[in-house]
MARRODO-308109 format. One record per residue (C-alpha): residue in one letter; x, y, z. Coordinates in Angstrom, 3 decimals, always signed. Each point is the difference from the previous one (the first is absolute). Layout:
! residues N
<pt drenmi="A" c1="X" c2="Y" c3="Z"/>
...
//
This chain:
! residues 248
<pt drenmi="X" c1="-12.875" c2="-76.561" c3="+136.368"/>
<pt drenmi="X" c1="-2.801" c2="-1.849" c3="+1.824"/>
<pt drenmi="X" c1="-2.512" c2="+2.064" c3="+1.333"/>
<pt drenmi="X" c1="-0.022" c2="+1.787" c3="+3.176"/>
<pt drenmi="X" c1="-2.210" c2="+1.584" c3="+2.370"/>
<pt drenmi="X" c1="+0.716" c2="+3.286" c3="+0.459"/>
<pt drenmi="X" c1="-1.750" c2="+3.342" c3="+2.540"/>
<pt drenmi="X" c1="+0.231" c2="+3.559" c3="-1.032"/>
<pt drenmi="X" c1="-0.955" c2="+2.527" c3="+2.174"/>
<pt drenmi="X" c1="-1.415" c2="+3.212" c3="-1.108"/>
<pt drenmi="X" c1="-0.942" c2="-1.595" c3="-3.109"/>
<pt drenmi="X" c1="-3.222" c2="+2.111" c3="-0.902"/>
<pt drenmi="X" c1="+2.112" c2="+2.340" c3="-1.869"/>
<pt drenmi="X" c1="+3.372" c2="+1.613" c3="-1.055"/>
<pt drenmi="X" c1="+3.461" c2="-2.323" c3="+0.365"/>
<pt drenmi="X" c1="-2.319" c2="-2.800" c3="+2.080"/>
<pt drenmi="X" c1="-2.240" c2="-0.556" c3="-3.470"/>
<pt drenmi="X" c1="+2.543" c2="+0.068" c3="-1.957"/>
<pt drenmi="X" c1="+2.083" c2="-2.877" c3="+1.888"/>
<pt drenmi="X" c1="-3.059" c2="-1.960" c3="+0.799"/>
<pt drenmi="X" c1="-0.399" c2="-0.187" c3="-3.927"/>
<pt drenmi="X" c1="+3.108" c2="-0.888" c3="-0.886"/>
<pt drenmi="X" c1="+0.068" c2="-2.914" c3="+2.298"/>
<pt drenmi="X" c1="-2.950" c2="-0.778" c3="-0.968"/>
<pt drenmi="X" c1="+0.702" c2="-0.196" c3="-3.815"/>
<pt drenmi="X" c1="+3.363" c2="-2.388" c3="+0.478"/>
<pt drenmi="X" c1="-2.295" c2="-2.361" c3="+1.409"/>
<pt drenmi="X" c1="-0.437" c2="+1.133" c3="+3.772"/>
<pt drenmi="X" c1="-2.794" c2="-0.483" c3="+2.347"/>
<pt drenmi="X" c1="-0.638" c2="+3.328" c3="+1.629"/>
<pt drenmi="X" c1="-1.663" c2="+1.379" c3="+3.278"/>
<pt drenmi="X" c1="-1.081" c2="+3.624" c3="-0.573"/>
<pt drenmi="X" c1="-0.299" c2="+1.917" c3="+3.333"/>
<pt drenmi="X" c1="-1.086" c2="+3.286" c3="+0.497"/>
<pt drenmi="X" c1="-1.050" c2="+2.465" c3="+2.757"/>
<pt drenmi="X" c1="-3.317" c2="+1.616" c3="-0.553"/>
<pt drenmi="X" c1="-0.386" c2="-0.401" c3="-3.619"/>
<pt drenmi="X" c1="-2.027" c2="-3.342" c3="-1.082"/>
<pt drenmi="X" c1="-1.049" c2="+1.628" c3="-3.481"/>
<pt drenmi="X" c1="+3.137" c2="+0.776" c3="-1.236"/>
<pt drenmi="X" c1="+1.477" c2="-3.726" c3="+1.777"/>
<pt drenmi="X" c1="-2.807" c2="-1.650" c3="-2.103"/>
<pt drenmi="X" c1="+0.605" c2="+2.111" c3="-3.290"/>
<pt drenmi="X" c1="+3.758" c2="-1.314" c3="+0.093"/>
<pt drenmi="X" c1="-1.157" c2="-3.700" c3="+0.985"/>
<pt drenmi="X" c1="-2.087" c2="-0.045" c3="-2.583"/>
<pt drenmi="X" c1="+2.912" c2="+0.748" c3="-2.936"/>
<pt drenmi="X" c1="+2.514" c2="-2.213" c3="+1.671"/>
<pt drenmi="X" c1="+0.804" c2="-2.898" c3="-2.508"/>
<pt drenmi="X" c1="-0.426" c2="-3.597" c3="+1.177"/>
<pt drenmi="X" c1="-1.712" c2="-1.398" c3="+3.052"/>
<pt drenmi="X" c1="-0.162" c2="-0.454" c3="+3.310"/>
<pt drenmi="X" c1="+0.698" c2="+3.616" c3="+1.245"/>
<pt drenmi="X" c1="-1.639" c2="+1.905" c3="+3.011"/>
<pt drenmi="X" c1="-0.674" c2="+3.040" c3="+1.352"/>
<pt drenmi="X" c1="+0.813" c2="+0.525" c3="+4.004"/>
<pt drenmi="X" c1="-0.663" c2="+3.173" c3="+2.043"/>
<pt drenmi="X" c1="+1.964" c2="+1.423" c3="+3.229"/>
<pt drenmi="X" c1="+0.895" c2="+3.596" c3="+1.309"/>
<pt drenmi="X" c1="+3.806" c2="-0.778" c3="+0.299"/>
<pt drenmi="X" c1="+0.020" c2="+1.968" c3="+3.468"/>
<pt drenmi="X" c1="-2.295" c2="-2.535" c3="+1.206"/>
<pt drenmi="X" c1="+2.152" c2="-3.101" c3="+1.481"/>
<pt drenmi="X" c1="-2.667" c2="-2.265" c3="+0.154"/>
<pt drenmi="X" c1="-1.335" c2="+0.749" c3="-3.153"/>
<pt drenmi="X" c1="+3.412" c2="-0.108" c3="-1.515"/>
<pt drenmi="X" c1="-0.167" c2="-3.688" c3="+1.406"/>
<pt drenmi="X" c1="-3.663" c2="-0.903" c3="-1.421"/>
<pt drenmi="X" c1="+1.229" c2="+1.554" c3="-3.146"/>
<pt drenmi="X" c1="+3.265" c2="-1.750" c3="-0.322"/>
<pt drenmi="X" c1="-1.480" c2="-3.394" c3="+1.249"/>
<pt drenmi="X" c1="-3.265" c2="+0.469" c3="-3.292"/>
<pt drenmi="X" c1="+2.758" c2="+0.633" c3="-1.921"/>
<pt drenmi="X" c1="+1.638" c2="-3.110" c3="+0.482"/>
<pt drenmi="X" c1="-3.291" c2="-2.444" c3="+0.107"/>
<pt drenmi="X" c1="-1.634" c2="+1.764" c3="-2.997"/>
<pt drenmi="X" c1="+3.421" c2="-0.840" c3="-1.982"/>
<pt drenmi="X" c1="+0.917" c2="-3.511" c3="+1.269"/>
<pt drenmi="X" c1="+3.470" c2="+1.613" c3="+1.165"/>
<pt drenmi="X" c1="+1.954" c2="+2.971" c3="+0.190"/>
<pt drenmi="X" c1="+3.368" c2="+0.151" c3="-1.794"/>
<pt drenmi="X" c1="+0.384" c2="+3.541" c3="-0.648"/>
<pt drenmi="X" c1="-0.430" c2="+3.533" c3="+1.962"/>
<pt drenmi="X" c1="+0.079" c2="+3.150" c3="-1.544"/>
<pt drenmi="X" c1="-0.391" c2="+2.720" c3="+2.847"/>
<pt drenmi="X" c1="-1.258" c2="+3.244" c3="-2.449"/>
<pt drenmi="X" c1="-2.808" c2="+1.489" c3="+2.096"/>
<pt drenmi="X" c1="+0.688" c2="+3.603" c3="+1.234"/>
<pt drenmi="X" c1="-1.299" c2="+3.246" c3="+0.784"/>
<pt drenmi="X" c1="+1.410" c2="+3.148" c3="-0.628"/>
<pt drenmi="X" c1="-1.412" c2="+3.201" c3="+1.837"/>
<pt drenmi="X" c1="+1.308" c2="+3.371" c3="-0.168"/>
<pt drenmi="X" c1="+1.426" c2="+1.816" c3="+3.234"/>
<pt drenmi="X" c1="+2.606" c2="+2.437" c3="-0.566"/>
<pt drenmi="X" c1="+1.487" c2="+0.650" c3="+3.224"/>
<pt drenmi="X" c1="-0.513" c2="+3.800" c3="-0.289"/>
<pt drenmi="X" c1="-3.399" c2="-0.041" c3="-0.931"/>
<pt drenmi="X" c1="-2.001" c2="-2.597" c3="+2.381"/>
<pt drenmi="X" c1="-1.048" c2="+0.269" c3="+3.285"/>
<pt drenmi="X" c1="+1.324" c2="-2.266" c3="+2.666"/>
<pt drenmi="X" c1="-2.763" c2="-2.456" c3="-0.008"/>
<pt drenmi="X" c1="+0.090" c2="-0.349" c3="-3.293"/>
<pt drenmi="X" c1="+3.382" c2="-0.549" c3="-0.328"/>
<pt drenmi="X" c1="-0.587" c2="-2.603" c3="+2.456"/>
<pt drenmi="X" c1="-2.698" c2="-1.507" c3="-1.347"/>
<pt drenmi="X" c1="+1.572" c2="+0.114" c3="-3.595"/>
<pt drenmi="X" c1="+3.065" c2="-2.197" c3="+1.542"/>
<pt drenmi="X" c1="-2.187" c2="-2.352" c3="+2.015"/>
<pt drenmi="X" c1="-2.221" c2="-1.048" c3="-3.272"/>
<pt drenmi="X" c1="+2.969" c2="-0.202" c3="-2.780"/>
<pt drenmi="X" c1="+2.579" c2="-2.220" c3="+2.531"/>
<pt drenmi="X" c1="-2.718" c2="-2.171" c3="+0.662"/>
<pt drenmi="X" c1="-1.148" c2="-0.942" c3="-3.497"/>
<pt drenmi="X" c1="+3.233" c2="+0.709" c3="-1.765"/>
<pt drenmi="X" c1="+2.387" c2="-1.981" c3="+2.069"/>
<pt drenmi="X" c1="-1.568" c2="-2.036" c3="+3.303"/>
<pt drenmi="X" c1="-2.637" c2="-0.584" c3="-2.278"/>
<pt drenmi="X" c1="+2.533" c2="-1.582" c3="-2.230"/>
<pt drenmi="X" c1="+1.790" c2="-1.397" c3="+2.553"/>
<pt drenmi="X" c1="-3.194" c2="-1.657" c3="+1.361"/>
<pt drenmi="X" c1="-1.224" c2="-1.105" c3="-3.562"/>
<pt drenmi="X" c1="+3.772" c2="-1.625" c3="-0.395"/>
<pt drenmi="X" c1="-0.044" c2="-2.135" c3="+3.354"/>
<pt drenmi="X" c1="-3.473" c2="-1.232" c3="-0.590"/>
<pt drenmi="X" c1="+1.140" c2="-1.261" c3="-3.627"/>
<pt drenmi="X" c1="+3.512" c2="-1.552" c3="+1.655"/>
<pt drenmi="X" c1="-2.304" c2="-2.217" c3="+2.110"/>
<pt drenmi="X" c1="-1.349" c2="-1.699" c3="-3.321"/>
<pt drenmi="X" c1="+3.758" c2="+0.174" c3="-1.902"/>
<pt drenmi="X" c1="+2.704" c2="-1.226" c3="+2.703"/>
<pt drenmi="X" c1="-1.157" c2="-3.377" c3="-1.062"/>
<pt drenmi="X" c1="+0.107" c2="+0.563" c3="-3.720"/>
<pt drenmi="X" c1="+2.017" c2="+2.416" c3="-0.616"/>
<pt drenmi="X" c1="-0.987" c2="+3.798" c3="-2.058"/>
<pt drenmi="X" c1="+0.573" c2="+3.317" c3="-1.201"/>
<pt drenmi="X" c1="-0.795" c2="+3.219" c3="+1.718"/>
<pt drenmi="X" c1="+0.144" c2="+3.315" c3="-1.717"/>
<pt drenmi="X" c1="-0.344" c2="+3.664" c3="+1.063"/>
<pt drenmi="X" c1="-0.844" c2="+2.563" c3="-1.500"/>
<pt drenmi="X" c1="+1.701" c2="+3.162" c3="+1.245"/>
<pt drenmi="X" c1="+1.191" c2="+3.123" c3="-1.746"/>
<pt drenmi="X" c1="+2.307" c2="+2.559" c3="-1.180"/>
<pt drenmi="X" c1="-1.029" c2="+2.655" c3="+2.876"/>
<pt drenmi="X" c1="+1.611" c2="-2.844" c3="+2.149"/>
<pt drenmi="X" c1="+3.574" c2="+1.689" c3="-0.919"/>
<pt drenmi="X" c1="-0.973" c2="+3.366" c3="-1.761"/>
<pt drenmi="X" c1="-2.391" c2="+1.142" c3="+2.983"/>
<pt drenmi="X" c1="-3.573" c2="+0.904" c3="+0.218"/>
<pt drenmi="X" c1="-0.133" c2="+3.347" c3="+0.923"/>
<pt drenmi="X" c1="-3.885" c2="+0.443" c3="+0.036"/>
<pt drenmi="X" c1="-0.645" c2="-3.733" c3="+0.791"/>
<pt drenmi="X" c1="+2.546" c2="-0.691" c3="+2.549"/>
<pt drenmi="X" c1="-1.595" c2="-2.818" c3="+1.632"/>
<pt drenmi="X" c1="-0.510" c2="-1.990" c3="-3.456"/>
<pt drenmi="X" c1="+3.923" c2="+0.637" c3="-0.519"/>
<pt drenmi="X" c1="+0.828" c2="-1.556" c3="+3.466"/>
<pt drenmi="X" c1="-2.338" c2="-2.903" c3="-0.361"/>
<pt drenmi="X" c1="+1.422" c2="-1.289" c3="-3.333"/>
<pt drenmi="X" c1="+3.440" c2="+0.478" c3="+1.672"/>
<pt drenmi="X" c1="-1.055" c2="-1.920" c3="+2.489"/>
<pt drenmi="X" c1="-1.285" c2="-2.832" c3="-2.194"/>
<pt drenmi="X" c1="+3.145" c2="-0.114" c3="-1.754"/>
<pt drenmi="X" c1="+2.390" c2="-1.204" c3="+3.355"/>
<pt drenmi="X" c1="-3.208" c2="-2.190" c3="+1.155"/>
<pt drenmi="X" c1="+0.101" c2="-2.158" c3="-3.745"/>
<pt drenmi="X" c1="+4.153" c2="+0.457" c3="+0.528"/>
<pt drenmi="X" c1="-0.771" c2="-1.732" c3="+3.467"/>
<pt drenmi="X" c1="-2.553" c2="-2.470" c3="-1.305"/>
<pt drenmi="X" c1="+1.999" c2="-1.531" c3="-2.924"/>
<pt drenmi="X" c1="+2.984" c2="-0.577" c3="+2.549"/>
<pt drenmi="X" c1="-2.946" c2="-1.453" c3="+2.780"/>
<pt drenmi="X" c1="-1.330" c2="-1.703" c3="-2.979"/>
<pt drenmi="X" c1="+2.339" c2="-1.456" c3="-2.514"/>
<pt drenmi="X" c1="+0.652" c2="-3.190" c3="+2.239"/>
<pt drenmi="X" c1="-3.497" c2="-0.403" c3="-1.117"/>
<pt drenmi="X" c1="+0.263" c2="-0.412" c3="-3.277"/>
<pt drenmi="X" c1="-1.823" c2="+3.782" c3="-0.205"/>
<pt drenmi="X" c1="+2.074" c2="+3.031" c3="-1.678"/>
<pt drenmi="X" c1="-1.434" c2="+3.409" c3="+0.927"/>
<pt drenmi="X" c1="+0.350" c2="+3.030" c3="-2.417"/>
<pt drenmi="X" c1="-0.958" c2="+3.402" c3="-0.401"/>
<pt drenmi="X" c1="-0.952" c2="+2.726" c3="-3.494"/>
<pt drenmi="X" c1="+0.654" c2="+3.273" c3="+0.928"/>
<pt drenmi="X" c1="-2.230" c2="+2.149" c3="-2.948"/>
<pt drenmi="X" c1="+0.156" c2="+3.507" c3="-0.318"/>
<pt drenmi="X" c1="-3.466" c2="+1.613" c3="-2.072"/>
<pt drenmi="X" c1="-2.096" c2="-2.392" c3="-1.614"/>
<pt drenmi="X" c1="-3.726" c2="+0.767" c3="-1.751"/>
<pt drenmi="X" c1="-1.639" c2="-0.902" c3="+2.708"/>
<pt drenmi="X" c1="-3.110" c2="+1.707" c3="+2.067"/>
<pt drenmi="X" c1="+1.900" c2="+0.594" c3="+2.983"/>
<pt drenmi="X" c1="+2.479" c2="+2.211" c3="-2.374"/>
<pt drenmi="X" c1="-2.439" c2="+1.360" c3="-1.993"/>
<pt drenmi="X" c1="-0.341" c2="+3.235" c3="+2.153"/>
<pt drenmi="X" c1="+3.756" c2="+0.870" c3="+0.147"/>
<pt drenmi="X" c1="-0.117" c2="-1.061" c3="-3.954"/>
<pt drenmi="X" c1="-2.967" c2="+2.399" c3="-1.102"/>
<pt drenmi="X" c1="+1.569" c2="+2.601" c3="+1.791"/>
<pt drenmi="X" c1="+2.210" c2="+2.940" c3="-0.729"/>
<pt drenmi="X" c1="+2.537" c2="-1.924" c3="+0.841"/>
<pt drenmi="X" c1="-0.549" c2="-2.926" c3="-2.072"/>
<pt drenmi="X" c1="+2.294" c2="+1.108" c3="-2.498"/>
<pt drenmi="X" c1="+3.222" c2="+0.669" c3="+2.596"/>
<pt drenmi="X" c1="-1.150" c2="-3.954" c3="+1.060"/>
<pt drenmi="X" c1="+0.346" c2="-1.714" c3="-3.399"/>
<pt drenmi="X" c1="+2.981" c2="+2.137" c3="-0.915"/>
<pt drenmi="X" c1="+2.102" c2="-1.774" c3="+3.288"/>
<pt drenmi="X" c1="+0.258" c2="-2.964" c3="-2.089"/>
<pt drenmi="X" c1="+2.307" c2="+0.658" c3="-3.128"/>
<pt drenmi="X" c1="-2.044" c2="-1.865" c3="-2.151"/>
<pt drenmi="X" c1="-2.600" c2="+2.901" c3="+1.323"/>
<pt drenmi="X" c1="-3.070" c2="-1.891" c3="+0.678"/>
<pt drenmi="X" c1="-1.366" c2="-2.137" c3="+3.151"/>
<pt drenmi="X" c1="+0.235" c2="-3.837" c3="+0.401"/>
<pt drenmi="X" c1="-2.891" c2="-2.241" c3="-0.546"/>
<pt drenmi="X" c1="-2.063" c2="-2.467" c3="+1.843"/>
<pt drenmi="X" c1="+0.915" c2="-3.005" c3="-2.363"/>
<pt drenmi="X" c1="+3.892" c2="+1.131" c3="+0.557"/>
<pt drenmi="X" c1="-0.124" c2="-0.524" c3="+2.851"/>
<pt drenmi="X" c1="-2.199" c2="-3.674" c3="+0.169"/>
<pt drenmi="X" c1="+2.989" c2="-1.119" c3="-2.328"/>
<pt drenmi="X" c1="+2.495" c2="+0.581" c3="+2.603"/>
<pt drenmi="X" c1="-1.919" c2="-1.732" c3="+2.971"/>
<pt drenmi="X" c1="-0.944" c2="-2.960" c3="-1.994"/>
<pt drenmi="X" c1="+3.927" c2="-0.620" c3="-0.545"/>
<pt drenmi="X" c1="+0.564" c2="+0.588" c3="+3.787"/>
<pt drenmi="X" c1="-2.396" c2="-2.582" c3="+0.874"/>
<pt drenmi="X" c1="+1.120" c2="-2.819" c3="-2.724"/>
<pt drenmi="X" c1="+2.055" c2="-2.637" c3="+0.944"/>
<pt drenmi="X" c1="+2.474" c2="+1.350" c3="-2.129"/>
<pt drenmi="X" c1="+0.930" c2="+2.777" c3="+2.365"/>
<pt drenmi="X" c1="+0.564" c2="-1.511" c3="+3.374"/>
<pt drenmi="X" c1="+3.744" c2="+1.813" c3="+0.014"/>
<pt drenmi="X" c1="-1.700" c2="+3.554" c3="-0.703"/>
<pt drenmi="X" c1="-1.390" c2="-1.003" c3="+4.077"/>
<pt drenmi="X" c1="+0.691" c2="+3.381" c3="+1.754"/>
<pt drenmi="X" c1="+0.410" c2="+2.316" c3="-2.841"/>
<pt drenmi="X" c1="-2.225" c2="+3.036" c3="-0.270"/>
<pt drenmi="X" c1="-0.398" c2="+0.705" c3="-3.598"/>
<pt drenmi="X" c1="-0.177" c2="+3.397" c3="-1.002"/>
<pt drenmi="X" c1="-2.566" c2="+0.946" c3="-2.761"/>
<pt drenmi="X" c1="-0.083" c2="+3.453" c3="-1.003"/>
<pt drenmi="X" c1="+1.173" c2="+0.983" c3="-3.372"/>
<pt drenmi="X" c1="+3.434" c2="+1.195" c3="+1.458"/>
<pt drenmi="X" c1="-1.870" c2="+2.925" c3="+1.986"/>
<pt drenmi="X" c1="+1.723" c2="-0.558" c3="+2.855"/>
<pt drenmi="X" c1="+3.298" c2="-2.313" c3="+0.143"/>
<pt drenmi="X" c1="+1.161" c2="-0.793" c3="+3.382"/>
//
């Protein structure tokens, strides 16, 4: 496969890491963004195998930065072939147990990174791919279909992101650019580590019949197939990845 430029976002850490080193290690020339974390974005530049990869920084609720970022991406790589849309937050707001503002403000901040944030990231890297062609991929997640009873809003969002990639690879495909989406229940990562290294971290891993939580690398494996050239057809699919936890 000849190499391609590819942007990760939320690529300090967790899933985004993980799939910025696996491109990177077929070959891959890799932009690294991140929000508000340039130590960790230069700890992972630094192990990424090969050349030619960079580091780009944007709040994903910021439009214009979303632009700048998008735009570095591209001229720091010589191109932009590949998309993968991982950056989220996840805050806690039980609907019981927050006040009205906060359940306000709780909405407000995790639609705007987790899916127009996404949605802004994705038209900004369509500018660069109509003429080319590409690969987008989302990552969503299980609490998509199961629900997210204390983090409602994150639930929604990645709902959300799964009909907007749906819409993009049927806006897209005429393009030459097949959208996609991983749906991953737990993974070791630090956003799950607080669930995990609770009480309830045992009920968690013992969802999945083989009784334990995915990991970050499972889940790199499954968007670097999405975004080969090999899986054009899989264009609209949302891939489930969750150790049979939850089967929909």
């Amino acid at each position: 496969m000849a190499q391609r430029t590819v942007l990760v976002t939320g690529a300090s850490r967790g899933i985004g890491r993980a799939v910025a080193e696996a491109f990177a290690r077929q070959g891959d020339r890799v932009a690294v963004h991140h929000r508000g974390s340039p130590r960790l974005a230069g700890q992972v530049l630094a192990g990424l195998p090969g050349g030619g990869h960079t580091v780009v920084q944007a709040d994903l609720a910021d439009a214009e930065a979303v632009r700048k970022m998008v735009s570095q991406a591209h001229a720091d790589l010589g191109g932009l072939d590949v998309l993968v849309n991982n950056a989220g937050i996840y805050l806690p707001h039980p609907v019981t147990d927050v006040s009205y503002q906060e359940w306000q403000d709780a909405w407000r901040e995790t639609l705007a990174v987790n899916l127009t944030g996404a949605a802004n990231v994705t038209w900004c890297a369509v500018q660069y791919m109509k003429e080319t062609g590409g690969r987008i991929v989302n990552v969503t997640s299980r609490g998509a279909y199961r629900g997210e009873p204390r983090h409602p809003a994150y639930g929604a969002s990645k709902a959300a992101l799964n009909s907007f990639g749906q819409s993009m690879a049927r806006a897209l495909a005429p393009l030459g650019i097949a959208v996609a989406s991983v749906a991953p229940g737990y993974v070791a990562t630090d956003m799950a580590s607080q669930d995990l290294n609770s009480p309830r971290g045992a009920e968690i891993r013992a969802q999945s019949p083989f009784n334990r939580i995915g990991t970050p690398e499972e889940i790199a494996a499954a968007v670097v197939y999405l975004a080969s050239p090999e899986a054009e057809w899989a264009s609209g699919a949302v891939l489930d990845l969750n150790g049979a936890s939850y089967l929909r």
